[in-house]
C-alpha atoms as an extended CHARMM CRD file, in Angstrom:
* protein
*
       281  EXT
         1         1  UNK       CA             84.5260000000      114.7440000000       51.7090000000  PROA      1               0.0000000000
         2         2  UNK       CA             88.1420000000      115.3140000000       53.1660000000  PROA      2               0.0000000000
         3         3  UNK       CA             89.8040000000      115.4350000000       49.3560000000  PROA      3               0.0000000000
         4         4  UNK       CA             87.3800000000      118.3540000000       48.3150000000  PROA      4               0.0000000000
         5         5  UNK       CA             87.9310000000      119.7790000000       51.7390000000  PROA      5               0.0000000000
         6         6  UNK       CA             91.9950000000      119.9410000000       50.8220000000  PROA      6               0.0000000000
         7         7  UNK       CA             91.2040000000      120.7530000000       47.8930000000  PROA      7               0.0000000000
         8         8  UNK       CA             89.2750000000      123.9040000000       48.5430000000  PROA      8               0.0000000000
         9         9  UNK       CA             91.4820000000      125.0030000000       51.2040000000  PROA      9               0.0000000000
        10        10  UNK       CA             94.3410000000      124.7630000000       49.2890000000  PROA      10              0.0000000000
        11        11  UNK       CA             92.6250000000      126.6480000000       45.7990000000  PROA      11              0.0000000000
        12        12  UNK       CA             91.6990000000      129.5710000000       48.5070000000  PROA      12              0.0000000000
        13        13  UNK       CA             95.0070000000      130.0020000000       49.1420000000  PROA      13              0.0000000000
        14        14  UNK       CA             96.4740000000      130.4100000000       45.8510000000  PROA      14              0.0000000000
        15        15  UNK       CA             93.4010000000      132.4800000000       44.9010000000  PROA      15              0.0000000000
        16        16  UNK       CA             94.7230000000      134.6490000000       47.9820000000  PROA      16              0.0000000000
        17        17  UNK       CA             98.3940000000      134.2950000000       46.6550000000  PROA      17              0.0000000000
        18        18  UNK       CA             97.2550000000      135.2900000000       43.0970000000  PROA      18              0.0000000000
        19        19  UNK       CA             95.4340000000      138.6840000000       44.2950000000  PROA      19              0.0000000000
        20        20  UNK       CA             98.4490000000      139.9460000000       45.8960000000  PROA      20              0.0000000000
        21        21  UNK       CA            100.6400000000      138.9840000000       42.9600000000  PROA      21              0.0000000000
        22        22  UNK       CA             99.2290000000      139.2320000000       39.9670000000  PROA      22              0.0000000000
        23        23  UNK       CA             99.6900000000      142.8310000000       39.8800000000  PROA      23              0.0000000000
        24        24  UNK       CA            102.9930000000      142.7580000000       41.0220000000  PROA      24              0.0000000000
        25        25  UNK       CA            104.3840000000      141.2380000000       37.5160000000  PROA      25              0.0000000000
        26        26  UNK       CA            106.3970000000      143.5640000000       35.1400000000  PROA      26              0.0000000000
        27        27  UNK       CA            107.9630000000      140.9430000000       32.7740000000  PROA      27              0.0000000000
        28        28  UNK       CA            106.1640000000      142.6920000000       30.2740000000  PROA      28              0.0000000000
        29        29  UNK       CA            108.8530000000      141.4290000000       27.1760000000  PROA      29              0.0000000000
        30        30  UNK       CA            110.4490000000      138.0950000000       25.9470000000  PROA      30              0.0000000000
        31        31  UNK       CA            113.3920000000      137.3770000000       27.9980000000  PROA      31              0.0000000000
        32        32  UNK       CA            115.5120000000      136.1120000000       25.6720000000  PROA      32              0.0000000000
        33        33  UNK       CA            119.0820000000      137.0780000000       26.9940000000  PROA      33              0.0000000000
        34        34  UNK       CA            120.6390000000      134.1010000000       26.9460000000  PROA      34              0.0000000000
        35        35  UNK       CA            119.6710000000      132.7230000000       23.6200000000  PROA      35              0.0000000000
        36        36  UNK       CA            121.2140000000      135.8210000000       22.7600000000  PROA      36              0.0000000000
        37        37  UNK       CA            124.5940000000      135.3120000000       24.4370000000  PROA      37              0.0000000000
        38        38  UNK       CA            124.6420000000      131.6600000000       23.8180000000  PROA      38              0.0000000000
        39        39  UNK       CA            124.3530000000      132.0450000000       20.3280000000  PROA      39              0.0000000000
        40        40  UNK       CA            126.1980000000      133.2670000000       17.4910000000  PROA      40              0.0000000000
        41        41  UNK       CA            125.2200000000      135.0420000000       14.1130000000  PROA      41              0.0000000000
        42        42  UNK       CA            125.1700000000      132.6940000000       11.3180000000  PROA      42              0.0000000000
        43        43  UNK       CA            124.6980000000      135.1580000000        8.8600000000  PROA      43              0.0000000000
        44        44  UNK       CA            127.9750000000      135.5870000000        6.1160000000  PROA      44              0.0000000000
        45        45  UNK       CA            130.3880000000      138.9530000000        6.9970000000  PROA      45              0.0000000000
        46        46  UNK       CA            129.5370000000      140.1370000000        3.3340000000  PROA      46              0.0000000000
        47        47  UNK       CA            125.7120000000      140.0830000000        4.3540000000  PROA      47              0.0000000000
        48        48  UNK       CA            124.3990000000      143.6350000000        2.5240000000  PROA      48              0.0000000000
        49        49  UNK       CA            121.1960000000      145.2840000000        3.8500000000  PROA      49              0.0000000000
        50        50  UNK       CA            118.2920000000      145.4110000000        1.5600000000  PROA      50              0.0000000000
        51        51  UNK       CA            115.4290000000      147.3260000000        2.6800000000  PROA      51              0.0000000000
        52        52  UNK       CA            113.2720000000      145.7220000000        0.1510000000  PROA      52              0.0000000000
        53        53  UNK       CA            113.1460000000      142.2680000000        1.6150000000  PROA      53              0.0000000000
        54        54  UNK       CA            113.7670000000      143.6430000000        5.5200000000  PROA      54              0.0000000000
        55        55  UNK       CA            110.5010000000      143.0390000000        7.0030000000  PROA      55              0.0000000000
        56        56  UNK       CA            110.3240000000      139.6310000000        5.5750000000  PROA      56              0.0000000000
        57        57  UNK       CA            113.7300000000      138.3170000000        7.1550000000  PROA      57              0.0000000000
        58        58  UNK       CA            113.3230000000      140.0910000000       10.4900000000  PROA      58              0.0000000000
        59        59  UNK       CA            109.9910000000      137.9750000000       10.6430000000  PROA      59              0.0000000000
        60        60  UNK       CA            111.5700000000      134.7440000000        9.7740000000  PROA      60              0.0000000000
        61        61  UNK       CA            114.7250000000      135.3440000000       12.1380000000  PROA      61              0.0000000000
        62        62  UNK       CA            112.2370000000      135.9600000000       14.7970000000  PROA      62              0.0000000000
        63        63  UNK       CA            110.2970000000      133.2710000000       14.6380000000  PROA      63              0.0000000000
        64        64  UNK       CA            113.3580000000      131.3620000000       14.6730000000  PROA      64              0.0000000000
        65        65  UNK       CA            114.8310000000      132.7000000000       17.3960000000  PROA      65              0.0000000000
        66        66  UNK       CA            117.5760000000      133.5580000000       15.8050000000  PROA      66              0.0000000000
        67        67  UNK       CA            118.1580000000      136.7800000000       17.5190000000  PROA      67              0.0000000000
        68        68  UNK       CA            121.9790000000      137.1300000000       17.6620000000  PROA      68              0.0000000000
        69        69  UNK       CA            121.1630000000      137.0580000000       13.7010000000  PROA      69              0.0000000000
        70        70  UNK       CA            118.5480000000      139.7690000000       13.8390000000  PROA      70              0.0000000000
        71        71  UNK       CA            120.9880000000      142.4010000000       15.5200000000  PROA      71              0.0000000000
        72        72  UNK       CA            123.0870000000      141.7020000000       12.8150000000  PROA      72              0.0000000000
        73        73  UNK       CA            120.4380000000      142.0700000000       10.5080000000  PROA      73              0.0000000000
        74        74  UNK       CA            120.1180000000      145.7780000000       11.6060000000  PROA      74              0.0000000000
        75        75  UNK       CA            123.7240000000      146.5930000000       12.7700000000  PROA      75              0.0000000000
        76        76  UNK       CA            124.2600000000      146.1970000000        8.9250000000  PROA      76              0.0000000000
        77        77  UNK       CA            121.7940000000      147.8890000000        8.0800000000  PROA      77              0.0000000000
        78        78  UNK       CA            122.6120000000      150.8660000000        9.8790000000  PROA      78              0.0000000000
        79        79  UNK       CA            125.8650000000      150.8430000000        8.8900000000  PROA      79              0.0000000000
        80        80  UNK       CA            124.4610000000      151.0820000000        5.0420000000  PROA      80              0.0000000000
        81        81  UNK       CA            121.5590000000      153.5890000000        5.4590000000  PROA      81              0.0000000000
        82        82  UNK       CA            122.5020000000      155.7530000000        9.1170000000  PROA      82              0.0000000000
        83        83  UNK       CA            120.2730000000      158.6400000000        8.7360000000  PROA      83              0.0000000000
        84        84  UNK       CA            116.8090000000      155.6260000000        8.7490000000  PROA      84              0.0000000000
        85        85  UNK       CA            115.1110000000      156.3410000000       12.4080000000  PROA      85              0.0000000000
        86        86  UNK       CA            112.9050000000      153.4140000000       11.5030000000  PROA      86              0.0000000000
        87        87  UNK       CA            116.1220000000      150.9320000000       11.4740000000  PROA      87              0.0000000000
        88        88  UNK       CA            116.9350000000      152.6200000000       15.1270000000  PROA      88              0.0000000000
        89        89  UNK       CA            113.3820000000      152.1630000000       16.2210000000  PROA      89              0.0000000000
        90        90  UNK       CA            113.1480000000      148.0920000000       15.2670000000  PROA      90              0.0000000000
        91        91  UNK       CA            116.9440000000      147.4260000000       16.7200000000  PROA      91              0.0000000000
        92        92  UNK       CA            116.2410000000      149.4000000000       19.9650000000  PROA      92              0.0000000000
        93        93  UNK       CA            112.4100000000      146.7680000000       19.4450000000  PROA      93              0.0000000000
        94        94  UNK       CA            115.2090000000      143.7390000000       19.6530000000  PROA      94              0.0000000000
        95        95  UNK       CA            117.5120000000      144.8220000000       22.6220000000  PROA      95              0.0000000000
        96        96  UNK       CA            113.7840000000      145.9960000000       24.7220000000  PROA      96              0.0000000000
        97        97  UNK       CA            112.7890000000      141.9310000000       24.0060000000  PROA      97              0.0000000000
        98        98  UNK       CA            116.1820000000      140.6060000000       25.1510000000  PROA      98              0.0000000000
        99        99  UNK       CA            115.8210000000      143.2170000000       28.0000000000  PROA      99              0.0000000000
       100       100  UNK       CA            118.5990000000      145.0410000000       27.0040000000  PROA      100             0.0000000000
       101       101  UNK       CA            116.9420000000      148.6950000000       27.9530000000  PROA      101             0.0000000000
       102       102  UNK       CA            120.2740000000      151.0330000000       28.2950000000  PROA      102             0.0000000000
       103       103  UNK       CA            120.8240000000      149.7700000000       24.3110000000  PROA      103             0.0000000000
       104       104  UNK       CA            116.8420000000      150.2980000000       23.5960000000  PROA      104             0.0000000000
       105       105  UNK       CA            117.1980000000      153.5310000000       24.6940000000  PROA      105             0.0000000000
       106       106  UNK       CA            120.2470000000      154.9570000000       23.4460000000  PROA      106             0.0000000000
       107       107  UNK       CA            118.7540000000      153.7330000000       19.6860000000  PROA      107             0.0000000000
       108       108  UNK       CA            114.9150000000      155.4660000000       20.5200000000  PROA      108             0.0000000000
       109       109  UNK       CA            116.8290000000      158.7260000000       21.0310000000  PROA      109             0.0000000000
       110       110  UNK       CA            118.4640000000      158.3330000000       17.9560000000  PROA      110             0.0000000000
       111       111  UNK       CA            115.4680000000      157.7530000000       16.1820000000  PROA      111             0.0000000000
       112       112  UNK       CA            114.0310000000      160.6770000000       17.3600000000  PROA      112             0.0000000000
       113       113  UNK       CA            116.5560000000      162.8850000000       17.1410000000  PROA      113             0.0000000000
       114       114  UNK       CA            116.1900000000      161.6800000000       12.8550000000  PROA      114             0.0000000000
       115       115  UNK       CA            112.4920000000      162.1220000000       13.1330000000  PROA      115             0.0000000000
       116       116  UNK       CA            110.3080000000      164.1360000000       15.9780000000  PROA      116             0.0000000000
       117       117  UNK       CA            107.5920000000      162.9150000000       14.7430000000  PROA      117             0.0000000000
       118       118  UNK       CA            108.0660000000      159.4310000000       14.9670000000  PROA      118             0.0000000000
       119       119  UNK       CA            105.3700000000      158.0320000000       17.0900000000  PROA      119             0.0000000000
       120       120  UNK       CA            106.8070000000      154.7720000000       17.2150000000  PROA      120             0.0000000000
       121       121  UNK       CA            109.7090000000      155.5910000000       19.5330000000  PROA      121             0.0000000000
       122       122  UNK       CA            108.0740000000      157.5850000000       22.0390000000  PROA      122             0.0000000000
       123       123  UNK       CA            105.8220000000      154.3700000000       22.3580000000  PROA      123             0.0000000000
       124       124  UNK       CA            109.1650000000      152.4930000000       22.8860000000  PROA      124             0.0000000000
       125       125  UNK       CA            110.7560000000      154.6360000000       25.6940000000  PROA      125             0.0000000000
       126       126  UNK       CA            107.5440000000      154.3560000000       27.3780000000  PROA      126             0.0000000000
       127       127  UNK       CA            107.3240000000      150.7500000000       27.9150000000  PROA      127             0.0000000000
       128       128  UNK       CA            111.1640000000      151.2710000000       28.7950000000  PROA      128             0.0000000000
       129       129  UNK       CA            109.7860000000      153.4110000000       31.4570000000  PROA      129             0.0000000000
       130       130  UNK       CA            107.4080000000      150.8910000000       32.7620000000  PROA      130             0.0000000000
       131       131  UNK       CA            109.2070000000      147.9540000000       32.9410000000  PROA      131             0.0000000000
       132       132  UNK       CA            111.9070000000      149.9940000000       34.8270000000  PROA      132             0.0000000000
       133       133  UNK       CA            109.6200000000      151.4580000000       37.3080000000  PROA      133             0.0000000000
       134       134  UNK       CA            109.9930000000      155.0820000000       35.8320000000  PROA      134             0.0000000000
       135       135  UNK       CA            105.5370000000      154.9760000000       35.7980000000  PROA      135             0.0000000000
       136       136  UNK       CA            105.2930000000      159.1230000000       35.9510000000  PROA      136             0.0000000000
       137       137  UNK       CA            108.0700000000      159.4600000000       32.7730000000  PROA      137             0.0000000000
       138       138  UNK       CA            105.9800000000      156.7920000000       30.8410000000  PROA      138             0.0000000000
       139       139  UNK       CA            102.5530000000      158.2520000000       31.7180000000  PROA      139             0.0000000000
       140       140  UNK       CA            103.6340000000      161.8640000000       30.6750000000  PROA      140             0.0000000000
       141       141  UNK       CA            104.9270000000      160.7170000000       27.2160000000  PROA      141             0.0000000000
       142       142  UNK       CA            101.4440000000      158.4010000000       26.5390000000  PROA      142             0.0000000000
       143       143  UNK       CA             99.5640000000      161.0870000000       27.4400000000  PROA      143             0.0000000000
       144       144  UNK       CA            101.3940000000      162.9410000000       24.8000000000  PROA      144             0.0000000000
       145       145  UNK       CA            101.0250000000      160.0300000000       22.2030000000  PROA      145             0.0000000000
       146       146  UNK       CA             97.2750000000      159.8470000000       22.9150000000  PROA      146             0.0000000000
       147       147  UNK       CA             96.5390000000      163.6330000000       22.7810000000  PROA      147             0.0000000000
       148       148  UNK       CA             97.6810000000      163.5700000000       19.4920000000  PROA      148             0.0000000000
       149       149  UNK       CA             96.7010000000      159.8140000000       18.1570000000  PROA      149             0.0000000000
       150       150  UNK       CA             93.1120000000      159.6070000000       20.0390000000  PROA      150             0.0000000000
       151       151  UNK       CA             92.7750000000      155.6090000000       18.5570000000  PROA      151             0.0000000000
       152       152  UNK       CA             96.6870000000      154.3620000000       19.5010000000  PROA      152             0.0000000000
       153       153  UNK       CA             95.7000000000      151.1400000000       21.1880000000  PROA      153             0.0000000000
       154       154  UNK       CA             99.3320000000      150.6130000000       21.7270000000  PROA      154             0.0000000000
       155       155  UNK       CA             99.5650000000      154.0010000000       24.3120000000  PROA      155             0.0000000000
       156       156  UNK       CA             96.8600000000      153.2250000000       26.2490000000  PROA      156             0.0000000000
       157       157  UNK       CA             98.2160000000      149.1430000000       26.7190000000  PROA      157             0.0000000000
       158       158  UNK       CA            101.6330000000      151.0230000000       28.4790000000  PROA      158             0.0000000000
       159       159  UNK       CA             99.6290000000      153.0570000000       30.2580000000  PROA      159             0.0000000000
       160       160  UNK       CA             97.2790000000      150.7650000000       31.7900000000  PROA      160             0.0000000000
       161       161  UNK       CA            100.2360000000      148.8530000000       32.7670000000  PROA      161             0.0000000000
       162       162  UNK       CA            101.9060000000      151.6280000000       34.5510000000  PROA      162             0.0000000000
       163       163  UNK       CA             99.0460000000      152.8800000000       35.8620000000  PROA      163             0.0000000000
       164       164  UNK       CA             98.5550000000      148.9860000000       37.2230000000  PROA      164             0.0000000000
       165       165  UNK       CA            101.8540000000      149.2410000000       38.9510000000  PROA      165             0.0000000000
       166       166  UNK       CA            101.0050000000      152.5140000000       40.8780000000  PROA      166             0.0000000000
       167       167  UNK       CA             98.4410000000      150.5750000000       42.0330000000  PROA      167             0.0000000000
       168       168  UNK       CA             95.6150000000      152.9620000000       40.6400000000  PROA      168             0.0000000000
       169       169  UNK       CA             93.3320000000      149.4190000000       39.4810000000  PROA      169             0.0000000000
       170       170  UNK       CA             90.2980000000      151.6780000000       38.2030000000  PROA      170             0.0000000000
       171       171  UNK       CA             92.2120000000      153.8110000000       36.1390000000  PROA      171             0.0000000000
       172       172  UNK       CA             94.1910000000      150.5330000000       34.7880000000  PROA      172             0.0000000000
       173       173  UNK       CA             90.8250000000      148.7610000000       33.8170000000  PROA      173             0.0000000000
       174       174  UNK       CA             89.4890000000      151.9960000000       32.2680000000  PROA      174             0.0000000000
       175       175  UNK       CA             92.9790000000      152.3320000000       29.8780000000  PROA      175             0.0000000000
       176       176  UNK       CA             93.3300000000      148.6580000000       28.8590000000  PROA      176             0.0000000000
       177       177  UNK       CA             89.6360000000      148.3790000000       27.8420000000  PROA      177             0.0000000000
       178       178  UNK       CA             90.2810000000      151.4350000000       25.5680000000  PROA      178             0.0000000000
       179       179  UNK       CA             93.6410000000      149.5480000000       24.2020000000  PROA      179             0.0000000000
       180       180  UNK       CA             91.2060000000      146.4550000000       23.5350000000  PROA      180             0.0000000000
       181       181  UNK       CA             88.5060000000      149.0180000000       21.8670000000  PROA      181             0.0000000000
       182       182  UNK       CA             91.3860000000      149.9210000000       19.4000000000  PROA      182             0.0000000000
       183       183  UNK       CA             93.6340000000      147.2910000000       18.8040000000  PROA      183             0.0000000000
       184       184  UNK       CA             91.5570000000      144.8900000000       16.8450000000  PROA      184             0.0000000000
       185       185  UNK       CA             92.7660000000      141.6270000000       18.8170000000  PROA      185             0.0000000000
       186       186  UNK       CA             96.6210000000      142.3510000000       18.5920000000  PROA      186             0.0000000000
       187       187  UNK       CA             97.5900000000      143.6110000000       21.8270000000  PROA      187             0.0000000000
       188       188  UNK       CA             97.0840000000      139.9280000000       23.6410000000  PROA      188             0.0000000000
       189       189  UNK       CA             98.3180000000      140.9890000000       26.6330000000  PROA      189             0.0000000000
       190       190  UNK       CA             95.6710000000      143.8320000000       27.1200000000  PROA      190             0.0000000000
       191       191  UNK       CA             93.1310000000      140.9100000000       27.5340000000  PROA      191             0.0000000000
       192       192  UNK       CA             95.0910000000      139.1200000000       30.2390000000  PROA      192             0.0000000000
       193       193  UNK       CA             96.0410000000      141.9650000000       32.0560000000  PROA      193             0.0000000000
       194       194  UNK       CA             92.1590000000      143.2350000000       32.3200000000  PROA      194             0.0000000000
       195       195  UNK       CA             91.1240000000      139.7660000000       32.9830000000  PROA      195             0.0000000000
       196       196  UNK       CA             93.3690000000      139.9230000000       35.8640000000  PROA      196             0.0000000000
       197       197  UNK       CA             91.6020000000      143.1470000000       37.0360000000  PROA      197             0.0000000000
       198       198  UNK       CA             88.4020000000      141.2170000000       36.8270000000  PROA      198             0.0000000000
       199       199  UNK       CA             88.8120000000      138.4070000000       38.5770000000  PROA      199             0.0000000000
       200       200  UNK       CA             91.2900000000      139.7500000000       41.4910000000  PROA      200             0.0000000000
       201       201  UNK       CA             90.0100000000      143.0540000000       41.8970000000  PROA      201             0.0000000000
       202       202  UNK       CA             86.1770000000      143.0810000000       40.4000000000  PROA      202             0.0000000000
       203       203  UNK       CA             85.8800000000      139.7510000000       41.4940000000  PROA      203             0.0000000000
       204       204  UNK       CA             83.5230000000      139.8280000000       38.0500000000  PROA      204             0.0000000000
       205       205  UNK       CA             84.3750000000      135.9910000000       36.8350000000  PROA      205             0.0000000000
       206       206  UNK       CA             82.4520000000      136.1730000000       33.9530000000  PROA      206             0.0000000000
       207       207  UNK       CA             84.2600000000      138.7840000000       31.9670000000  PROA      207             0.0000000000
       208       208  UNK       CA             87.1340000000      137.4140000000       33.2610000000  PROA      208             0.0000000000
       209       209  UNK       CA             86.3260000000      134.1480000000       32.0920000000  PROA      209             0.0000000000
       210       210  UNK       CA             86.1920000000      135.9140000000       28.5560000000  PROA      210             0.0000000000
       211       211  UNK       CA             89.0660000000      138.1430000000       28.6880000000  PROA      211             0.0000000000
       212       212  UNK       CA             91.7180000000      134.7870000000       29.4700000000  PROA      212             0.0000000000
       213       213  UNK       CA             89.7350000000      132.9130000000       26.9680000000  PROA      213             0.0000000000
       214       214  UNK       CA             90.2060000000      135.5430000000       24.2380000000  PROA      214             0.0000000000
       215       215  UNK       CA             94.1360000000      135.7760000000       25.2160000000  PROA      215             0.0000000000
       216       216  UNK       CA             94.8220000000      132.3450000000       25.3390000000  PROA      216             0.0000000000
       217       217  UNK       CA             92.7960000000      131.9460000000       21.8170000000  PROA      217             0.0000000000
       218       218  UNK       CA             94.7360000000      134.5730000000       20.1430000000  PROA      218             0.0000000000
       219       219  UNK       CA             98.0360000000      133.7750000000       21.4370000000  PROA      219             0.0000000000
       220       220  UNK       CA             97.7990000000      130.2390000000       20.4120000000  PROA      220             0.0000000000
       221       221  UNK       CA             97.3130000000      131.5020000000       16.6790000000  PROA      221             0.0000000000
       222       222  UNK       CA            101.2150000000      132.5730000000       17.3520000000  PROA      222             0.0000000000
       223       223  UNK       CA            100.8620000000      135.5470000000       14.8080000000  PROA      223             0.0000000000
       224       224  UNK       CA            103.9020000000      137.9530000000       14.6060000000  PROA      224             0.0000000000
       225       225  UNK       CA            101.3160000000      141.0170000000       14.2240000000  PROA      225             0.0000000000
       226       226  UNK       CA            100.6500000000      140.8560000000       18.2720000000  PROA      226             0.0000000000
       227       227  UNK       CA            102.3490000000      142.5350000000       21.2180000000  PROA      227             0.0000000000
       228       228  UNK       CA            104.4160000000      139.4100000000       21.8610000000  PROA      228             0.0000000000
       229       229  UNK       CA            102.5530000000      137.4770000000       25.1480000000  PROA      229             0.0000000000
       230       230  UNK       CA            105.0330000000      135.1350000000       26.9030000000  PROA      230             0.0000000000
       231       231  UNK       CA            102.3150000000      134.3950000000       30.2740000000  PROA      231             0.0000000000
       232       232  UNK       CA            100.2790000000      131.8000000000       28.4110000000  PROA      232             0.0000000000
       233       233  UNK       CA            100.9780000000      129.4410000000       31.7810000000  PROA      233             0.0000000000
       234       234  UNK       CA             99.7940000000      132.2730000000       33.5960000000  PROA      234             0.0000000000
       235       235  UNK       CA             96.9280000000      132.8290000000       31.3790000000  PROA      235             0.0000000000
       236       236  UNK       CA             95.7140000000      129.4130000000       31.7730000000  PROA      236             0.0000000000
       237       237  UNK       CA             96.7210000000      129.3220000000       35.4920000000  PROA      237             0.0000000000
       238       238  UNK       CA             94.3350000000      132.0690000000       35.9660000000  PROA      238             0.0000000000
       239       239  UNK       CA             91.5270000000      130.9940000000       33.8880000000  PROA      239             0.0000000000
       240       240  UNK       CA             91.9900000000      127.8180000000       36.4000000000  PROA      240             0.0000000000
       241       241  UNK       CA             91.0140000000      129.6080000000       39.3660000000  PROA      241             0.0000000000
       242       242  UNK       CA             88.1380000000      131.4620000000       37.4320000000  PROA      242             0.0000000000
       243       243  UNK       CA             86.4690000000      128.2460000000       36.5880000000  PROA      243             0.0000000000
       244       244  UNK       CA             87.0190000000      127.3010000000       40.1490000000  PROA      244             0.0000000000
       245       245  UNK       CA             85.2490000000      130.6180000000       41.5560000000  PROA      245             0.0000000000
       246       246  UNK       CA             82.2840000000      129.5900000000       38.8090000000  PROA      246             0.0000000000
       247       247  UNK       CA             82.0290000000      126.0310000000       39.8910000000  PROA      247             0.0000000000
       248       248  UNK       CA             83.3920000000      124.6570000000       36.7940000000  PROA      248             0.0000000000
       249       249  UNK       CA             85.8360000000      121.7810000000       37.8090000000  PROA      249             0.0000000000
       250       250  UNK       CA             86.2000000000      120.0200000000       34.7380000000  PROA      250             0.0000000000
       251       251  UNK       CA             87.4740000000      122.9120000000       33.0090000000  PROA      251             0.0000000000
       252       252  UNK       CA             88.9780000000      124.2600000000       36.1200000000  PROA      252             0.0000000000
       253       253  UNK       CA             91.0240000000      120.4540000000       36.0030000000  PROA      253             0.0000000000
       254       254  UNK       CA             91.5330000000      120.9240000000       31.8680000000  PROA      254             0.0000000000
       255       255  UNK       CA             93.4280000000      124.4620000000       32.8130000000  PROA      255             0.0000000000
       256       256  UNK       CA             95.5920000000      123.6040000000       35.7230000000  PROA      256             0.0000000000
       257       257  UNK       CA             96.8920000000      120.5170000000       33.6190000000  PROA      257             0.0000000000
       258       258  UNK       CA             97.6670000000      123.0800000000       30.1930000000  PROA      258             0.0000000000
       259       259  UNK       CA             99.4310000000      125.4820000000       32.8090000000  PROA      259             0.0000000000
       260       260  UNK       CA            101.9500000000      122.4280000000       33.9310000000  PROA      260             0.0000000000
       261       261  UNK       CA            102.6440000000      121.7380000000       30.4310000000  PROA      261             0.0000000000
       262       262  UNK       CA            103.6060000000      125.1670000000       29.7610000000  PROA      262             0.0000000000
       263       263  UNK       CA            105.4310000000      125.8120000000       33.1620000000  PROA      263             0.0000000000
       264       264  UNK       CA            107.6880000000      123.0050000000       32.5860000000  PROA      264             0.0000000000
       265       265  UNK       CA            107.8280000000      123.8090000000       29.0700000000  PROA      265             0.0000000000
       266       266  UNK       CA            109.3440000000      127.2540000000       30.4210000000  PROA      266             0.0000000000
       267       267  UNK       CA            111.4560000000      125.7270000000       32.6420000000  PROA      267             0.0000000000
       268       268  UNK       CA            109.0330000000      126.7040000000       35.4870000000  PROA      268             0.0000000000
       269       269  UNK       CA            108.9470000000      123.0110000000       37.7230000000  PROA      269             0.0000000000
       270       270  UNK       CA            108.4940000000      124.3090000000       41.0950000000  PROA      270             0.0000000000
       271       271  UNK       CA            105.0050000000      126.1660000000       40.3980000000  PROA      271             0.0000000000
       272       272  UNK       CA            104.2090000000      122.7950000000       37.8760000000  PROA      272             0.0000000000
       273       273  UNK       CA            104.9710000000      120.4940000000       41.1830000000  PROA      273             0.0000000000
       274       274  UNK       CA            103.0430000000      122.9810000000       42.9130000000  PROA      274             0.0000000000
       275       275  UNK       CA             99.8980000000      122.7450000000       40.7380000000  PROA      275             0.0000000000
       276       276  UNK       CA            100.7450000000      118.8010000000       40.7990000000  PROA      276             0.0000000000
       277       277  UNK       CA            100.4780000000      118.5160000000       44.1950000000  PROA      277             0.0000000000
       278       278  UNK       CA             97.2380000000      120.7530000000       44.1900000000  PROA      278             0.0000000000
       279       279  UNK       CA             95.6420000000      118.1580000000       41.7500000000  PROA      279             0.0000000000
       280       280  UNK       CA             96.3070000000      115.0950000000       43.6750000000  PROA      280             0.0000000000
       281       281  UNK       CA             94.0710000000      116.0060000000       46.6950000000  PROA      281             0.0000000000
């Protein structure tokens, strides 16, 4: 009677510690910075750009991890064809995911200042914008994408984010279900993020319940087409307490131990002792 006592007491509490937090989060992109600087580029000094097979090797270098490689890749490339905004867009892509924003944003500009009309970039400086706490700048460009592109999943994903760190929850919910109307399954994230909403704000377990499942289903598939999602710990973690809330312990058991696999996997031990600890009362 005493374990499930501790036990309850102590799930309460990090359900309490998860509502204030889980809205708090901005890491938003692959932190990859010191792969980056830890690494070198293997690839030969005579390496030539061909845009035919681009896509192809930017895709295998990333799944690698090979990202010194991938600048490379596109610092080349630039060099050969200078006047290509989409070469600007997918380098400025690279330094965003190592969290290099200043260099992500110099290279958006210059894409735009090849092409106006190039939607992709203005979706790029937004999420610059969010992750850097710049919410208004990002929300007036989205609302700009999505006046003209009425079905870009991808605008209303940034803004439900930044609209999530102003703390406006409703508004949030309303723009990340819109992002999940359009996206056809590839913006993972939009499914955690609305699950959070759900379960920590709605306090609707259910559809919370669904939203984690469908994130952690689709970001185990590990396809390259998806907003990279690098909170499947968290995703888990969550979906823990959700089973808890439904009186599901089994499950509830299942997801705490998947979430200590990945936080140590990530190099996260304190919050896998934590969750250790949790499980032994």
């Amino acid at each position: 009677m005493r374990k499930t006592y501790l036990v309850t007491i102590l799930l309460f509490v990090l359900f309490l510690y998860l509502t204030d937090s889980v809205f708090a989060k901005k890491t938003v992109f692959y932190d990859s910075s010191q792969d980056f600087y830890s690494t070198k580029s293997n690839l030969s000094e005579n390496y030539s750009c061909k845009l035919d097979g681009l896509e192809e090797l930017s895709t295998s270098l990333f799944m690698q991890k090979k990202f010194a490689d991938l600048v490379v890749v596109y610092d080349k490339c630039i060099e050969t064809y200078p006047n290509n905004p989409n070469l600007y867009n997918n380098r400025a892509n690279i330094y965003k995911m190592l969290n290099k924003y200043d260099l992500a944003l110099i290279d958006y500009e210059k894409a735009l200042l090849l092409d106006k009309n190039y939607k992709s970039p203005y979706l790029g400086k937004a999420s610059l914008f969010v992750v850097t706490s710049k919410e208004d700048e990002a929300i007036e460009i989205l609302d700009g994408i999505i006046k003209k592109h009425r079905n870009e999943a991808s605008a209303y994903y940034y803004k439900g984010l930044a609209l999530l760190f102003k703390n406006d929850k409703e508004r949030a919910l309303k723009n990340f279900t819109l992002a999940i109307k359009y996206a056809n399954n590839t913006i993972v994230p939009a499914y955690y993020y609305r699950g959070n909403l759900y379960a920590f704000y709605k306090n609707d377990y259910k559809k919370a319940l669904s939203d984690y499942t469908k994130c952690i289903n689709i970001a185990k598939s590990n396809s390259t087409k998806h907003i990279y999602f690098d909170s499947l710990a968290n995703a888990f973690h969550n979906r823990a307490i959700v089973y808890y809330k439904l009186d599901d312990r089994n499950s509830m058991k299942k997801d705490f131990y998947n979430a200590i696999i990945l936080y140590e996997k990530e190099g996260d031990f304190s919050t896998a002792q934590e969750l250790k600890e949790l499980l032994k009362n």
